[in-house]
TORNU-253450 format. One record per residue (C-alpha): residue in three letters; z, y, x. Coordinates in steps of 0.1 Angstrom, whole numbers, plus 5000, padded with zeros to 4 digits. Last residue first. Layout:
N
ALAZYX
...
//
This chain:
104
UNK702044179116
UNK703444399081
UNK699744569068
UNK698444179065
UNK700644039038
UNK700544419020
UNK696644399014
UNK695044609033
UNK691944849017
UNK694545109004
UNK695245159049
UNK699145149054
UNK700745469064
UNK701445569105
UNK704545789103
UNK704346169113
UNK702046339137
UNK705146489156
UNK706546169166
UNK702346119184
UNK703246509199
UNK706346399216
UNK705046539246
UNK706246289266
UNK703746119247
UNK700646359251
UNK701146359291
UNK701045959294
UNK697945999268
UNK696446269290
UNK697246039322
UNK699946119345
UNK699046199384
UNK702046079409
UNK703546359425
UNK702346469454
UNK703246329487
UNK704446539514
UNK704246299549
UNK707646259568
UNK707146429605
UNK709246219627
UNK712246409648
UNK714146249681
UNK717346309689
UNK718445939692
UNK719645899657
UNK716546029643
UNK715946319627
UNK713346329600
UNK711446629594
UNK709546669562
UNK707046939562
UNK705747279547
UNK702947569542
UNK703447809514
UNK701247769485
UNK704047829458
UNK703047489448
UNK703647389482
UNK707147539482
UNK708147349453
UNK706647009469
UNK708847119500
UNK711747149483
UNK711646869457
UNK710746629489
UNK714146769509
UNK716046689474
UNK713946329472
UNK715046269513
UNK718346339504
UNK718846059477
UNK716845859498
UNK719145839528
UNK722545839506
UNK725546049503
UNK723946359500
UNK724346749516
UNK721747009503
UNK720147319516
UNK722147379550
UNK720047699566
UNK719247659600
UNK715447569599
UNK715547479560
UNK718347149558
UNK718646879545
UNK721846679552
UNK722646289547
UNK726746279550
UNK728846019569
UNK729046269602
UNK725846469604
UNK722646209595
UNK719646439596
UNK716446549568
UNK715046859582
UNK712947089558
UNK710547269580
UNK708647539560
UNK705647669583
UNK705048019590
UNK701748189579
//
């Protein structure tokens, strides 16, 4: 199975990443090419194709950038960018609370 090299290079004053010869993306910044090249190859990983992060060097030379997964969320992280807890509907005072405590 071939490998998908995404190669992250400084050409002139723009960041490219690129797929073997292919121009992908072109960014202003370091980082904000490095997350497109990232995108990609995460993508293609999920797709279970093979991939890496190439980053050229000024001086010709290329360093492998490790693929990181995304950070894990928790089921409650997960539940409330669900919006499922706006769903549920407002939270109503407990009849055993007297109305001095229910509003701390």
């Amino acid at each position: 199975m071939p490998v998908q090299q995404y190669i992250v290079r400084k050409q002139d004053r723009v960041w490219e990443v690129r797929l073997g010869r292919d121009l992908l993306s072109g960014q202003p910044t370091y980082d904000e090419a490095l997350n497109v090249a990232q995108a990609h190859a995460y993508a293609a990983v999920q797709r279970g194709e093979l991939s890496r992060i190439m980053i050229g060097t000024f001086d010709g030379v290329a360093i492998e950038f490790p693929i990181l997964p995304p950070p894990r969320r928790s089921p409650a992280e997960k539940l409330r960018a669900s919006g499922a807890e706006a769903a549920a509907g407002p939270v109503r005072a407990s009849p055993f609370t007297d109305a001095a405590t229910s509003n701390r």
